[in-house]
C-alpha positions as CSV (number, residue, x, y, z in Angstrom):
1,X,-71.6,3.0,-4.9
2,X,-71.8,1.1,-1.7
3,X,-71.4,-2.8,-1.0
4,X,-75.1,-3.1,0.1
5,X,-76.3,-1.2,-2.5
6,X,-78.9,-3.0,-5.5
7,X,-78.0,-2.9,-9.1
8,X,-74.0,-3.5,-8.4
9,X,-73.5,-5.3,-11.5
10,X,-69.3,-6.2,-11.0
11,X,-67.1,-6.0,-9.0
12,X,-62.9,-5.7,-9.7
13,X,-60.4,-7.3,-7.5
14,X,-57.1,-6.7,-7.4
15,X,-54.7,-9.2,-6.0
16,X,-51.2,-9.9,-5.2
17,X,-49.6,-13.2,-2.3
18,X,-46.1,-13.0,-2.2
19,X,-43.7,-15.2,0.3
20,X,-42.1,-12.0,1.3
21,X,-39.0,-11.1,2.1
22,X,-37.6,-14.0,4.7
23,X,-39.8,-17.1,4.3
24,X,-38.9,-19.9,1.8
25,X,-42.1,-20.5,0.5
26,X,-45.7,-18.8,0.3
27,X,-48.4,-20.4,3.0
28,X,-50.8,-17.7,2.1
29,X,-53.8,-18.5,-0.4
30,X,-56.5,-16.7,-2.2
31,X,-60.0,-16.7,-3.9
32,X,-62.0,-14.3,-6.3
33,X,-64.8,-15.9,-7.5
34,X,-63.5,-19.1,-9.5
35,X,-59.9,-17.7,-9.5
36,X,-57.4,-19.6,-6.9
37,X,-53.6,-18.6,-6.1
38,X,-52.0,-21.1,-4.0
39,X,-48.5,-21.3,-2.7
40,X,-47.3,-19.2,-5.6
41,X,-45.7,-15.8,-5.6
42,X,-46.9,-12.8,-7.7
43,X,-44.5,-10.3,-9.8
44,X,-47.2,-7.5,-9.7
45,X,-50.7,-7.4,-9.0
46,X,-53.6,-9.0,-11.2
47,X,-57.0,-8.0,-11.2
48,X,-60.1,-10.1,-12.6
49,X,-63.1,-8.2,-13.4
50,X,-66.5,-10.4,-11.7
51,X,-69.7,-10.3,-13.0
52,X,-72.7,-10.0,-10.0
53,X,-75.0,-12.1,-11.5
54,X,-74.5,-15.1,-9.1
55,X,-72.7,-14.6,-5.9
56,X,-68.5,-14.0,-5.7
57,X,-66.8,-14.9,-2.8
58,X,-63.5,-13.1,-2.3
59,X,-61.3,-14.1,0.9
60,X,-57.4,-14.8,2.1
61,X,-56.3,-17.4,4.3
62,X,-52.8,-17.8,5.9
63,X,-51.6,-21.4,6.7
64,X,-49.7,-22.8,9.5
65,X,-48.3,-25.6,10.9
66,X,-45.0,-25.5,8.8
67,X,-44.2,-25.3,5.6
68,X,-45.9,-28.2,3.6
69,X,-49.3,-28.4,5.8
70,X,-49.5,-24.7,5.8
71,X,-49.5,-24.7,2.6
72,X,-52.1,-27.8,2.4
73,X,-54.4,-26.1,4.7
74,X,-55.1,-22.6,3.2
75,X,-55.1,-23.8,-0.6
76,X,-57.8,-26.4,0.7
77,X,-59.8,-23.6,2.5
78,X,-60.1,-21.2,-0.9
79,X,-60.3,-24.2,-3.4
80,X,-63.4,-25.7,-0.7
81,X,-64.7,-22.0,-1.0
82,X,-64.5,-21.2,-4.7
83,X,-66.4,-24.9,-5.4
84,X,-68.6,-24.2,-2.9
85,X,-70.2,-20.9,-4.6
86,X,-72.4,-20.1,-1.3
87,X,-74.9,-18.1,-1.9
88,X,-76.0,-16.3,1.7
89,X,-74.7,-16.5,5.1
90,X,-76.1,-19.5,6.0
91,X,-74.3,-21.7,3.2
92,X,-71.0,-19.4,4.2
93,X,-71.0,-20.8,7.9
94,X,-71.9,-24.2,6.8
95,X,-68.3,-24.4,4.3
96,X,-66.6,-22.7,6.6
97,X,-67.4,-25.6,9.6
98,X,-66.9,-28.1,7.0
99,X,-63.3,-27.0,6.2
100,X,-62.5,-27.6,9.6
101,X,-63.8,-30.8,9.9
102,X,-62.0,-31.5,6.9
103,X,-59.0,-30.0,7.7
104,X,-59.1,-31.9,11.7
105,X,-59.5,-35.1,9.8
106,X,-56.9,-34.9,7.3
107,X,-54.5,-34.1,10.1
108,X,-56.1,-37.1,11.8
109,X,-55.2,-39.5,8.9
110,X,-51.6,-38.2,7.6
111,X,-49.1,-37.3,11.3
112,X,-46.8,-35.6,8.4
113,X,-49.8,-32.5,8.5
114,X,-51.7,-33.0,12.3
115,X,-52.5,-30.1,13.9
116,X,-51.8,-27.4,10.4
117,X,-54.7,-24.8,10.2
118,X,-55.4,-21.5,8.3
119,X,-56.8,-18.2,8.6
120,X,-59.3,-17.1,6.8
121,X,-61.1,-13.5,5.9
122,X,-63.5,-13.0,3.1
123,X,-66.7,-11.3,1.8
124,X,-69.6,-13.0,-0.2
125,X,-70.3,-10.0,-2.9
126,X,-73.7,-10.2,-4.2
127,X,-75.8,-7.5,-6.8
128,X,-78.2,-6.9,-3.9
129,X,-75.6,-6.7,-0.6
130,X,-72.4,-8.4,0.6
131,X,-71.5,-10.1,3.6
132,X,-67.8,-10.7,5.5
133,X,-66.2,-13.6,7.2
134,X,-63.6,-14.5,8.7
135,X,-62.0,-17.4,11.7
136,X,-58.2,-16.2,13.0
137,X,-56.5,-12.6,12.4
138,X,-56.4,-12.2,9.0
139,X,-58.3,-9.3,8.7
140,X,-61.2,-7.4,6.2
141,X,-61.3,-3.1,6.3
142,X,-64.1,-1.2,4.5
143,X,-63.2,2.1,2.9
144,X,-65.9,4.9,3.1
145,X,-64.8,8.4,1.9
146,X,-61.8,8.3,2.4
147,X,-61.7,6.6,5.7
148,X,-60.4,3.1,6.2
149,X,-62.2,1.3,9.0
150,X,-61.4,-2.7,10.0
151,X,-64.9,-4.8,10.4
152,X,-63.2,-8.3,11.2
153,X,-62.1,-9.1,14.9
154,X,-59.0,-10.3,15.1
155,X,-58.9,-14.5,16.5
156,X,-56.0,-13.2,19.1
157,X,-55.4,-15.0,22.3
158,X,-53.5,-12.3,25.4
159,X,-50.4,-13.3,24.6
160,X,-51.0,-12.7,20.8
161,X,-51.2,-15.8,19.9
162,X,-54.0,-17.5,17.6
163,X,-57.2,-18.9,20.0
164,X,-59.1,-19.6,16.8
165,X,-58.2,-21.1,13.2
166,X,-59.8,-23.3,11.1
167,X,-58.3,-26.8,11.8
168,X,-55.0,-26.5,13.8
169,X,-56.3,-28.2,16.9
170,X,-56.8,-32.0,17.9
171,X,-59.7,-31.8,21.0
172,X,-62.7,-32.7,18.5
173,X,-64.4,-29.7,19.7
174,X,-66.6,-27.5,16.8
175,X,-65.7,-24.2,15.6
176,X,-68.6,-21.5,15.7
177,X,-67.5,-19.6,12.5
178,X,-70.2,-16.1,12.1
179,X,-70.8,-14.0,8.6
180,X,-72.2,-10.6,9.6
181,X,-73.9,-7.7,6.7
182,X,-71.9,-5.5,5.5
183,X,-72.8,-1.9,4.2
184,X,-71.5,1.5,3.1
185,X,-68.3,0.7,1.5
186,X,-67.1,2.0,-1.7
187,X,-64.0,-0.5,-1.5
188,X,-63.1,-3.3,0.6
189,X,-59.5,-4.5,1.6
190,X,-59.0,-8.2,2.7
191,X,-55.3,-8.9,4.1
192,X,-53.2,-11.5,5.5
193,X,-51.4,-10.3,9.0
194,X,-47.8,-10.3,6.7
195,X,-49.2,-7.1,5.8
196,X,-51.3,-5.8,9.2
197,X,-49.0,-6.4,11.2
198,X,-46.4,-4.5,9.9
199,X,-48.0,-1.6,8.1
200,X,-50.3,0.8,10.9
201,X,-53.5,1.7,9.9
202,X,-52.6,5.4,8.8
203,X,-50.1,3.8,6.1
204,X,-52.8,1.7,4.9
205,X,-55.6,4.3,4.4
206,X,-53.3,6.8,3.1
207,X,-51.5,4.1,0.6
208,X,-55.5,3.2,-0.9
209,X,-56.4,6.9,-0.8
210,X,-53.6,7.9,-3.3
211,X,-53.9,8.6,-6.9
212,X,-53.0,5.9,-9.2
213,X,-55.2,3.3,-9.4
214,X,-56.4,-0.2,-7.2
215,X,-52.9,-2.1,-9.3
216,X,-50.6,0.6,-7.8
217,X,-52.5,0.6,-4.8
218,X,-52.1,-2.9,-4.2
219,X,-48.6,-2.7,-5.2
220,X,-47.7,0.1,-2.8
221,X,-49.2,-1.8,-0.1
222,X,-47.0,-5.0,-1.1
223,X,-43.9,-2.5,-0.8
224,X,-44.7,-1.0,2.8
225,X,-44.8,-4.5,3.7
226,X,-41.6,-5.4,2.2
227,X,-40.0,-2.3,3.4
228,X,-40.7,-2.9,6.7
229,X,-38.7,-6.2,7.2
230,X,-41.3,-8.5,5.2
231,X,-40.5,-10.7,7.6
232,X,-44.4,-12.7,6.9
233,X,-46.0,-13.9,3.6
234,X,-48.0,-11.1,2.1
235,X,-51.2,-11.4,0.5
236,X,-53.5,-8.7,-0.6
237,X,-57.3,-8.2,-2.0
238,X,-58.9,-5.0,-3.4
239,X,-62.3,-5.1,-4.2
240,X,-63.9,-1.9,-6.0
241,X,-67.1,-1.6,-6.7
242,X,-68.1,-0.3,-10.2
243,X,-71.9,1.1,-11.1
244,X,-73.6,-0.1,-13.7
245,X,-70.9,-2.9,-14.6
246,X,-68.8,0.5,-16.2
């Protein structure tokens, strides 16, 4: 079964944030369809079964600008996106440049959170196709027999540094945010950079590829993450795609 391909009837996500192994607190956030997990920490991973009948959004987002406004910023990016239900492209691009307005002008009103921001990566799942997002380095990978391949760009400035997030700025200026088609997948992984950044690609494809199912999947992936200083929040997504709503 592929993400573009008609008569997808669910999907199932698997999910698991974490604050990791060195922060205080959890500025990473997430949305699967109507489900929200904000600045909370999960034990093991939970997965919610989605029916395709109207669209499902499914994305991460990783806040900054310390610990309370990071916090603020990515829970109000996947609550603004799980109320917001878009439907196609078009309606992605117009919540995500509304977030950042929103974002900007809470800042703007409150000095205690000016200049906080978030990541953000997603899909928009539909029966008939699905589409990714995404504004910063959090990051979206498409798995295809076997192979893991990353279809986000990654928001990096030369010195590694973030040159685009939603909010997290003060010059007034707009924020071109993109959703592009996406096709041939038979799963998708969305991912904050706690776990990018220090797991390399091979461990990644090779973690999803072995047996045991998307929970121990996700699980493992938590673990590399962990084992490898878990010095970042951690937040993971697993989207499988089921025929026939089986």
């Amino acid at each position: 079964m592929t993400a573009a391909s008609a008569g997808a009837r669910a999907v199932r996500v698997t999910v698991l944030t974490h604050r990791g192994a060195v922060r205080d607190a959890n500025e990473d956030a997430l949305v699967a369809g109507p489900f929200t997990a904000c600045g909370v920490s999960f034990a093991d991973p939970v997965t919610h079964e989605l029916p395709l009948s109207a669209p499902v959004v499914v994305a991460v987002a990783d806040g900054m600008g310390g610990h309370a406004a990071g916090e603020v910023a990515s829970a109000h990016a996947v609550r603004a996106l799980a109320a917001a239900s878009p439907r196609d492209a078009t309606e992605i691009e117009a919540v995500l440049a509304r977030i950042d307005a929103e974002l900007l002008a809470m800042g703007r009103a409150d000095p205690a959170v000016a200049g906080m921001g978030t990541t953000v990566a997603g899909v928009l799942l539909t029966a008939d196709g699905s589409t990714h997002f995404g504004v910063g380095d959090s990051r979206v990978y498409l798995e295809s027999g076997g192979y893991l391949a990353q279809v986000s760009t990654d928001d990096r400035g030369p010195l590694g540094g973030l040159s685009r997030c939603l909010g997290g700025r003060t010059d007034g200026t707009a924020l071109p945010a993109t959703a592009e088609p996406l096709a041939g997948a038979d799963r998708l992984l969305l991912c904050s950079d706690g776990v990018s950044d220090l797991v390399d690609h091979e461990t990644l494809e090779g973690l999803l590829g072995a047996p045991g199912g998307p929970a121990r999947a996700v699980k493992s992936l938590w673990a590399a993450a962990m084992n490898a200083s878990g010095r970042d929040n951690i937040t993971v997504a697993l989207v499988d795609f089921r025929p026939g709503g089986s």
